[in-house]
VOGU-3710 file (C-alpha; in Angstrom, 3 decimals, decimal comma):
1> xxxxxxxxxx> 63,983/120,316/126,043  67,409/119,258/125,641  69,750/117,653/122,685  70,260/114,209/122,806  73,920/112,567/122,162  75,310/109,232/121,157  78,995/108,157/121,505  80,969/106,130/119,246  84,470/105,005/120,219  86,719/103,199/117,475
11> xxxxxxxxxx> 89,145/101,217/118,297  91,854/101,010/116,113  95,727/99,648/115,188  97,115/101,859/117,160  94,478/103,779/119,529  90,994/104,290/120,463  88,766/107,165/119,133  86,139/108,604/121,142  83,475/110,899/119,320  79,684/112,589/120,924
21> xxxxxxxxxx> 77,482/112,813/118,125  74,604/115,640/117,934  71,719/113,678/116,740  69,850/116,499/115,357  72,084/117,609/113,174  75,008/114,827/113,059  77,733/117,254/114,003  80,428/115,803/115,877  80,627/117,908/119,188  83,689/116,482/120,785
31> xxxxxxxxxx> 86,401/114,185/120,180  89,365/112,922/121,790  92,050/110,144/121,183  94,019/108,066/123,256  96,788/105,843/122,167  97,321/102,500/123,860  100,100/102,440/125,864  101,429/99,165/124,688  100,622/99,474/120,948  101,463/96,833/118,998
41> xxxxxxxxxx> 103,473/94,343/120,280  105,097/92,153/117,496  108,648/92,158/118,883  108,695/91,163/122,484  106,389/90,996/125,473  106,780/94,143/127,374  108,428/94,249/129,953  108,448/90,627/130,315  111,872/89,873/127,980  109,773/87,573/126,134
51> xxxxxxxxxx> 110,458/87,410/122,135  107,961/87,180/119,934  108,345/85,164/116,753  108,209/86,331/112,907  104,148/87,500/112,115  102,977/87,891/115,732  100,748/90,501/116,488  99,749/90,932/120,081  98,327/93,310/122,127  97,016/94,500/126,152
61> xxxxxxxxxx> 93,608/94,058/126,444  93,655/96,326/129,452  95,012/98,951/126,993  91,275/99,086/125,736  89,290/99,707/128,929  91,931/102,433/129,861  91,867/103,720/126,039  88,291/104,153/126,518  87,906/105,975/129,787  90,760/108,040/128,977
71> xxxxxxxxxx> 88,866/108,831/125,339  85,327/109,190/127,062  86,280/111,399/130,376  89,013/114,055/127,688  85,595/114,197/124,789  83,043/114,833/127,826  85,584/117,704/129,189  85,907/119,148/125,825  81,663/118,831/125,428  80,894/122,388/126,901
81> xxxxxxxxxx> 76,719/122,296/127,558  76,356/118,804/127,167  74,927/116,561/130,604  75,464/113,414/130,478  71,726/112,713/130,914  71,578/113,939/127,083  73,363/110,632/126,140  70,837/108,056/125,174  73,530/105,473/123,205  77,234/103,901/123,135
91> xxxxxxxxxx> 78,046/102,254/120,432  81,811/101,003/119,751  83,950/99,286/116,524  86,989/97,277/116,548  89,296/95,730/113,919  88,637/92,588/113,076  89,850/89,804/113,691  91,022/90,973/116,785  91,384/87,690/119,391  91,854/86,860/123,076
101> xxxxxxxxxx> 91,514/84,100/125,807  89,588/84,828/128,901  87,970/83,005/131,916  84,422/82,394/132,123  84,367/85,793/134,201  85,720/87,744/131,088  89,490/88,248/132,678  91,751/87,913/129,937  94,683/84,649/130,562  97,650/87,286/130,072
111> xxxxxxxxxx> 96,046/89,121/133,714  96,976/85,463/135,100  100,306/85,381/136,869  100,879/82,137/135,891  99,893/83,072/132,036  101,599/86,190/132,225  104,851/85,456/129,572  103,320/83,206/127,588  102,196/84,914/124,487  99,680/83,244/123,341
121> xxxxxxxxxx> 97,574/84,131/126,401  97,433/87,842/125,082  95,621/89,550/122,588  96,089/88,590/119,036  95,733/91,588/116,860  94,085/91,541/113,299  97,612/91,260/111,562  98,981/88,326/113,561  99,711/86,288/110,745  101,537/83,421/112,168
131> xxxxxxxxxx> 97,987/81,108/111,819  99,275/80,801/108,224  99,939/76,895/108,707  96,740/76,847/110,171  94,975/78,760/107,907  96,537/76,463/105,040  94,763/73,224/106,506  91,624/74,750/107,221  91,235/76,009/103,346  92,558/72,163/102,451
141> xxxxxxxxxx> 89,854/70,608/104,481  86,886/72,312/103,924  87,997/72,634/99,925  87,356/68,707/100,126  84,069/69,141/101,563  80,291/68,915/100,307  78,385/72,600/100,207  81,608/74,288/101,293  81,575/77,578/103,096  85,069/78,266/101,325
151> xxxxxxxxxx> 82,993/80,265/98,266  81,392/83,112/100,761  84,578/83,874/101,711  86,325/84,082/98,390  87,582/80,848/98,354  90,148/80,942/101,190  89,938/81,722/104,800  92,636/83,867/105,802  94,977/83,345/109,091  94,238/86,498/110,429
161> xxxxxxxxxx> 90,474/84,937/111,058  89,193/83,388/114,335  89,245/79,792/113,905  93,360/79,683/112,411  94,113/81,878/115,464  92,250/79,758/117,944  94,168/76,429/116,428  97,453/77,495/116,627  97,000/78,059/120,224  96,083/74,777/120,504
171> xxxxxxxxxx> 98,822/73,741/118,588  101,503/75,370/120,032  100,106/76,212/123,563  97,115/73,167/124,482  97,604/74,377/128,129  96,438/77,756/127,382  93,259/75,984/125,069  92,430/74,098/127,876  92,426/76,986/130,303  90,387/79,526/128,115
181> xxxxxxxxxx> 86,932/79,357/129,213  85,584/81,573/126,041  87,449/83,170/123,112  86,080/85,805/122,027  86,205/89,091/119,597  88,177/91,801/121,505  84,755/94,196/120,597  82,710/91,930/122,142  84,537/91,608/125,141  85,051/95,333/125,130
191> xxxxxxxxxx> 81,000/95,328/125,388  81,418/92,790/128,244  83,266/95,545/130,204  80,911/98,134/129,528  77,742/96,174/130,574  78,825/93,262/132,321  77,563/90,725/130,389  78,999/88,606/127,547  77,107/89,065/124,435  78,387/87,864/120,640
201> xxxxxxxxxx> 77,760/89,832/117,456  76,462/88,585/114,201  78,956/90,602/112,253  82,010/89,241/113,484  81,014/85,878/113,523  79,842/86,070/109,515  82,823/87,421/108,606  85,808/86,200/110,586  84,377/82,946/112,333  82,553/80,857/109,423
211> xxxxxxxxxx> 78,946/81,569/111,104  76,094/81,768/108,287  72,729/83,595/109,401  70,488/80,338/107,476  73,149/77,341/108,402  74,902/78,610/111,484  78,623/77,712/112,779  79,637/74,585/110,302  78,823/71,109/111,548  81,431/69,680/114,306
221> xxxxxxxxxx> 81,884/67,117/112,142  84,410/70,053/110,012  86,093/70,867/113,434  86,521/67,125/114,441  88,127/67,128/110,504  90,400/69,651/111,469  91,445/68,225/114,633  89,212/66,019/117,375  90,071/68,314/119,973  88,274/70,976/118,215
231> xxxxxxxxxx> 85,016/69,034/117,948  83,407/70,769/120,379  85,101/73,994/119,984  81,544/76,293/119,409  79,469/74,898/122,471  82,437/74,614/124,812  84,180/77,869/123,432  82,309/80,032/121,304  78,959/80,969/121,562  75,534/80,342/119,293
241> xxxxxxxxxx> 73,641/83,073/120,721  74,647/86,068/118,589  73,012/89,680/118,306  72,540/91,769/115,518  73,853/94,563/114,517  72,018/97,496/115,962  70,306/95,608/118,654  71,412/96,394/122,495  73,333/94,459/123,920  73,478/95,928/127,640
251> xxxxxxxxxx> 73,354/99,043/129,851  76,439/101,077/130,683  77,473/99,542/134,431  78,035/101,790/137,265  81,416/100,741/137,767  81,901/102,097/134,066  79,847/105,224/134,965  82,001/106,172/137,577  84,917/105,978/135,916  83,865/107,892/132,777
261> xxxxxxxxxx> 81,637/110,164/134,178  78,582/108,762/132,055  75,347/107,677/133,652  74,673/104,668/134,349  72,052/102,718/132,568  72,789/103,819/128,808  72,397/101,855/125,962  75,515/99,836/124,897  74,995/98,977/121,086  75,870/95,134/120,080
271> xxxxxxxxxx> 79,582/95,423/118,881  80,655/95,802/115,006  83,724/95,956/112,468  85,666/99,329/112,170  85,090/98,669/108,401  81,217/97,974/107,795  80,511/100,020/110,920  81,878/102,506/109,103  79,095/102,825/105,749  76,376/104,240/107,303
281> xxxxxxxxxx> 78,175/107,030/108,433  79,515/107,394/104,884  76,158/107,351/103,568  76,631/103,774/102,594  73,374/101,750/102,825  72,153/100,782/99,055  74,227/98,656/96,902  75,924/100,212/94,068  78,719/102,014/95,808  82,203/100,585/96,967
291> xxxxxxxxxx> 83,228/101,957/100,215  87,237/102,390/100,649  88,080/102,722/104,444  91,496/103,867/104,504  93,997/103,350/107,466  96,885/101,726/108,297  95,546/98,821/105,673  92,028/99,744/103,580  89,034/97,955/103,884  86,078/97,595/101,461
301> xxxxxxxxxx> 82,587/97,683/101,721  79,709/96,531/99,083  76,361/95,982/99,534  74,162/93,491/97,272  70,616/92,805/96,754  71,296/88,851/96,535  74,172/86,537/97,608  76,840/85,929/95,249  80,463/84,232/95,585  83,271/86,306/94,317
311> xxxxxxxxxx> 86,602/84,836/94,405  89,371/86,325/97,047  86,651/88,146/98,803  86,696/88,206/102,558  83,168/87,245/103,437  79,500/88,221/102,537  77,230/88,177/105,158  73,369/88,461/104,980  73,066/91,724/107,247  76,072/92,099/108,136
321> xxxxxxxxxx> 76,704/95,762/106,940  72,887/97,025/106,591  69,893/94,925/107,661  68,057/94,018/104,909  71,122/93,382/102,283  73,996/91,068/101,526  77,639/92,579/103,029  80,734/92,041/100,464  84,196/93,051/102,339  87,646/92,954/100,646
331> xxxxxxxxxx> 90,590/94,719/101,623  94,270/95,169/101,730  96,857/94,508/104,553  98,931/97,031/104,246  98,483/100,912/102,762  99,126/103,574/105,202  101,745/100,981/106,673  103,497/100,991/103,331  103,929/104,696/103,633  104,537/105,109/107,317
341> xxxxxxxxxx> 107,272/102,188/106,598  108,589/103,805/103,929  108,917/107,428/105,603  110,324/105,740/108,721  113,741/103,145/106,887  113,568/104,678/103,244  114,264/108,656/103,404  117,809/110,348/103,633  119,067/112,912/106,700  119,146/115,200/103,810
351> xxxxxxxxxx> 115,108/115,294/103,404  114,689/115,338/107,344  116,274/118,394/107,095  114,280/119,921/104,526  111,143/119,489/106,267  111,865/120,223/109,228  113,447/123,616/107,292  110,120/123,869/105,857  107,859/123,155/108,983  106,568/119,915/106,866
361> xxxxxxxxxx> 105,888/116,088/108,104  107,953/113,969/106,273  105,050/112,922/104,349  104,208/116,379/103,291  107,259/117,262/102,232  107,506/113,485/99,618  103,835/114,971/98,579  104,501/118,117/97,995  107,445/116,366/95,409  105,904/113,852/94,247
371> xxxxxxxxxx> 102,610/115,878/93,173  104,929/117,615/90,956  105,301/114,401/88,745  103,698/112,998/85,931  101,688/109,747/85,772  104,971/107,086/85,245  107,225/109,983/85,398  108,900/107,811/88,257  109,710/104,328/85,941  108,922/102,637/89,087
381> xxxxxxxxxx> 105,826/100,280/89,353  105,386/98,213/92,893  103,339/95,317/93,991  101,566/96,405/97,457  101,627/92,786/99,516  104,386/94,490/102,455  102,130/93,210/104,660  100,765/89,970/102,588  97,574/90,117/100,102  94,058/89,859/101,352
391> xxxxxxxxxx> 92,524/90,270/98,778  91,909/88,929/95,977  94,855/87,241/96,806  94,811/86,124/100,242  97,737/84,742/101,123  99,899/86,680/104,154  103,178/85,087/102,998  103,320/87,530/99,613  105,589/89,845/100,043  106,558/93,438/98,519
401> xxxxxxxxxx> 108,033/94,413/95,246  109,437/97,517/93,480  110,728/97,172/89,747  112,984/100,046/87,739  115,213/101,119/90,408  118,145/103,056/89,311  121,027/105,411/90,793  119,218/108,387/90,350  115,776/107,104/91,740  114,835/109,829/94,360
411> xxxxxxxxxx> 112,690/109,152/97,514  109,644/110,669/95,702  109,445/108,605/93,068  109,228/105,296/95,461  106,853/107,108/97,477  104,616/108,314/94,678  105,340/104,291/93,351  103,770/103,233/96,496  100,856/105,011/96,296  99,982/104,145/92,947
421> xxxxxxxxxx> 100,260/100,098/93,757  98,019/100,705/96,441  95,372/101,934/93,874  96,760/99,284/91,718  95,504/96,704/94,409  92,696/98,305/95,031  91,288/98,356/91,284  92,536/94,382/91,003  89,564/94,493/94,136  86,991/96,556/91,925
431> xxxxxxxxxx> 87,323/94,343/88,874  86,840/91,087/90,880  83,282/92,637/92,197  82,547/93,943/88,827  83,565/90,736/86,871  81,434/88,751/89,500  78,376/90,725/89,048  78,580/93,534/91,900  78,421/96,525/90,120  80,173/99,275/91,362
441> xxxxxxxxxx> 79,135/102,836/90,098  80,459/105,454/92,330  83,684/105,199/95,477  83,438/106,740/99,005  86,733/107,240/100,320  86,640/107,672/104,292  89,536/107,158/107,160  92,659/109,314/108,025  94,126/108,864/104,965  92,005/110,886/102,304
451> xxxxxxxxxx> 92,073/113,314/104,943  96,024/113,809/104,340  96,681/113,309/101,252  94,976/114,924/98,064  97,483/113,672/95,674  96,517/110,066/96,643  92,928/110,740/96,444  93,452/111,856/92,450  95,772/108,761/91,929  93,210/106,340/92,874
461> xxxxxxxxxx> 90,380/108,607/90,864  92,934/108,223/88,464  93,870/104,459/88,776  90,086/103,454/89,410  88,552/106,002/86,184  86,221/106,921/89,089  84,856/109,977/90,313  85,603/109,421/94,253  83,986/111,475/97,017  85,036/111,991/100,809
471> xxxxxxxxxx> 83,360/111,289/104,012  83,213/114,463/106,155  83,460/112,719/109,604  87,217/112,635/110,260  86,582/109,943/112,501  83,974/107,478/110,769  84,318/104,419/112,156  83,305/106,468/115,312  80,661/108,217/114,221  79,321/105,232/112,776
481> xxxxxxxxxx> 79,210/103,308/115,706  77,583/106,376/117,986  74,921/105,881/115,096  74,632/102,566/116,211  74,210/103,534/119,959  71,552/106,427/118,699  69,892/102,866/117,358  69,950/101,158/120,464  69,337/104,006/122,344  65,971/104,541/120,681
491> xxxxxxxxxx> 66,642/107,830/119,226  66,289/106,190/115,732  63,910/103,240/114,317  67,047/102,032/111,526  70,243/102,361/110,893  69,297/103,383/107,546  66,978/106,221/109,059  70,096/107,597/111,287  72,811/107,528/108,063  70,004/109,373/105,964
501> xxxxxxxxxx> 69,911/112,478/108,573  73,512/112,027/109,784  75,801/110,984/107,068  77,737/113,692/105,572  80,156/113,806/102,730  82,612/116,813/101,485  81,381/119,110/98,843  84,441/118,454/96,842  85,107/115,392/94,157  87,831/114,224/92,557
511> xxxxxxxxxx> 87,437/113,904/89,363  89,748/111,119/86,637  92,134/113,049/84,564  91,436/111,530/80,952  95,492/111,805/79,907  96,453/110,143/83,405  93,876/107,252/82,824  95,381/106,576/79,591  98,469/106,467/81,197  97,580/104,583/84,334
521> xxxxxxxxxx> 96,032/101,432/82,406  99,115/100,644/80,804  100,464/100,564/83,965  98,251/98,968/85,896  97,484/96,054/83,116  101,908/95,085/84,024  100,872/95,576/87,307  98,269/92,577/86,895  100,933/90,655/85,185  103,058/90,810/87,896
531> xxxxxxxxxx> 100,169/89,956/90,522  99,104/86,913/88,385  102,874/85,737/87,982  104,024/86,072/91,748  100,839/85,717/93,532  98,923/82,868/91,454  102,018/80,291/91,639  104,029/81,531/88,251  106,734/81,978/90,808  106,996/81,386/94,162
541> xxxxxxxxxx> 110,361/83,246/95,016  108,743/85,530/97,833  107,580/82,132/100,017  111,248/80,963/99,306  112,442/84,098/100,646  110,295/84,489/103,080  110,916/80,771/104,496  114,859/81,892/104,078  113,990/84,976/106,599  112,136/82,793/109,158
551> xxxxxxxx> 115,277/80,415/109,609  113,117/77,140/108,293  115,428/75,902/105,348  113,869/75,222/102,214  113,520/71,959/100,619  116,461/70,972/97,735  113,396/70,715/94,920  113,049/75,051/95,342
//
């Protein structure tokens, strides 16, 4: 009798990941990533000589069905012994929220000639922030309103959520509303490709589209609040027919099957969140322990025995991590952005040499100097928000800060600054839970990140006076979400049951050095003084700036 298989594919910033999963033994079998050809598109449309405007985010949704056959057809070459008739699941994960508008046939507007240049018929990524006037209104509104859904999200919906995105093309482009038959989450329309049916997840809409598993979308009278052509935005747009996490939503199509090489007829998992998709496969699935997915930005994962409003949060959603609990996420926008920015506009021809010298990444070689320091050796301490705040925050027109530059500051000593206002932010996140009644006892670091950097990994056991452990799946999210497929595939009655024989995590800790705690809290409570003073309205100089850099004039009063 043979193995059986799942896949997971994870589709990121920047690429898809495609892993087969041994579900005897959880071992990852084969793996293969392909980058999207078009990336990220925040500057112009390509090819097209159309410019994009400050805090777009866009992307080619026909980037993901060629990211995944690529992925799927390279893995299966590289999975010697394994038939595809051994694959009983597919499940995938995609960043959310992660936008587009198609026909009532799933074709995306952008594929229309006539929609072609017109941006806001094309994907819009998770960090398209330019919903922030949107996103503004929306928090004023339903702040004024009885038994507000503003307190499960922290108090403030963000504009890189569904419903800011979706007004500001109606704002700014009413002829590309009108034409959109559906909007939808680009993982569940990825899951329309593979089956050929439209389905709608209950984890994206908790967290990123104001759906609540007892109370549902909010009434139309909100949407008629916001505007009266969004009235009727969830019937005529949207959908109230949602699946669950774990359920299955299809069967792999033929089409597909050719393509990939698959068989046709295998279970296609309901879609999920790179984040939260990502816990079981970290051996996240009882409260207690604060899962720290890190990436190009980090998301964070709690579960909770009961539901509970904690202020800057992203969302908490009954189920929407692990049946059977309550789903806290937080995050931050920017952290492995911060360093690949830094690497890329902040380091001399000088240290270019050196590595390459040294047959070192740039990244290596600012590690291998900045490990070398003391905790506040540098005199540099940095607020994190390069790419806005989400949380606790959450507010995308912050923007970054470095304090006690000098003439001799050397490109280590930002770096190493960076890093440690990363863990700053991400132990402002902690103490929220923990002052709001989630306790957090132990960390579980997963994502490319922990994987490439040890020094980091001590700062933030460090920063956080937590012992922090490691994932072993490079590729998480991934393995998560072939978890999922095992699920739907049958091969497993939970979710739970599949992380408790599949999860792994790396024998080694780290571990809080005592002196560098004492050291770290000094820092970190100026770092809160700084976060309070420039995020909480003490002074308001980065939206002034930041108004400056968009060309919009600022008002005589500022």
């Amino acid at each position: 009798m043979g193995r059986n298989y799942s896949i997971g594919v994870d589709f990121g910033t920047e690429s898809a990941r495609a892993v087969l999963v041994d579900l005897e033994g959880g071992e990852v079998v084969a793996s293969h990533v392909k980058n999207y050809p078009h990336g990220v598109i925040d500057e112009e449309l390509p090819g097209l000589g159309v410019k994009l405007d400050k805090d777009w985010a866009l992307q080619n949704p026909n980037d993901y069905v060629e990211a995944f056959v690529i992925a799927v057809k390279e893995m299966l070459k590289k999975a010697e012994g394994v038939s595809p008739d051994e694959i009983v699941g597919i499940g995938i994960d995609f960043t959310s929220c992660t936008m587009l508008p198609v026909k009532r046939d799933g074709t995306p507007l952008c594929n229309l000639p006539s929609f072609r240049k017109h941006p806001h018929s094309w994907v819009k990524l998770w960090k398209h922030h330019a919903a922030q006037k949107e996103a503004d209104r929306l928090n004023e509104v339903a702040g004024r309103m009885e038994d507000s859904f503003l307190p499960r999200y922290g108090g403030k919906i963000s504009s890189e959520w569904l419903i800011p995105k979706i007004w500001q093309i109606l704002n700014e482009a009413p002829e590309i509303y009108d034409e959109a038959d559906r909007f939808i989450e680009a993982a569940d329309w990825i899951v329309w490709q593979l089956t050929g049916r439209e389905t709608r997840n209950t984890c994206t809409a908790g967290y990123k589209a104001l759906w609540h598993k007892q109370k549902g979308f909010p009434d139309r009278s909100f949407f008629r609040s916001l505007d009266p052509r969004l009235e009727n935005l969830v019937d005529e747009k949207l959908s109230r027919d949602l699946l669950p996490i774990g359920s299955k939503a299809g069967e792999l199509t033929r089409e597909m099957a050719e393509k990939t090489g698959l068989r046709p007829g295998i279970a296609v998992a309901a879609a999920n969140v790179d984040a939260h998709v990502s816990a079981p496969a970290a051996g996240v699935v009882r409260p207690g322990t604060m899962l720290m997915i890190m990436g190009t930005s980090t998301c964070n994962i709690l579960l909770g025995d009961e539901e509970k409003w904690v202020p800057g949060m992203c969302g908490v959603v009954e189920d929407g991590v692990i049946p059977g609990y309550y789903g806290y996420e937080a995050g931050q926008s920017a952290v492995g952005d911060i360093f690949a920015w830094f690497v890329k506009n902040g380091v001399p021809p000088a240290y270019h040499r050196e590595a390459q010298e040294k047959g070192l990444s740039l990244h290596e070689l600012l590690e291998q100097k900045a490990e070398r320091m003391e905790a506040g050796e540098s005199g540099l301490l940095a607020l994190d928000w390069l790419n806005g705040n989400r949380s606790v925050l959450v507010d995308a027109d912050l923007t970054g800060l470095i304090l006690g530059l000098s003439l001799d500051t050397k490109p280590e000593e930002i770096y190493r600054a960076w890093i440690e206002a990363t863990a700053f932010g991400q132990r402002m996140i902690m103490d929220t839970f923990i002052e709001n009644g989630i306790p957090v006892d132990r960390l579980v670091a997963c994502g490319g990140l922990p994987y490439k950097n040890q020094m980091l990994m001590q700062i933030y056991a460090d920063v956080l006076n937590r012992e922090v452990s490691v994932a072993a799946h490079l590729h998480t999210p991934a393995v998560g979400s072939a978890m999922f497929g095992a699920v739907a595939g049958g091969a497993f009655r939970s979710i739970v049951e599949a992380s408790e024989k599949l999860a792994k995590l790396k024998p080694e800790r780290f571990q809080p050095n005592q002196k560098n705690v004492q050291i770290y809290e000094r820092l970190y409570q100026e770092y809160r003084r700084l976060h309070d003073l420039f995020g909480r309205g003490g002074n308001d100089v980065m939206k002034l700036l930041k108004r400056l850099k968009r060309g919009r004039g600022v008002p005589v009063s500022l």
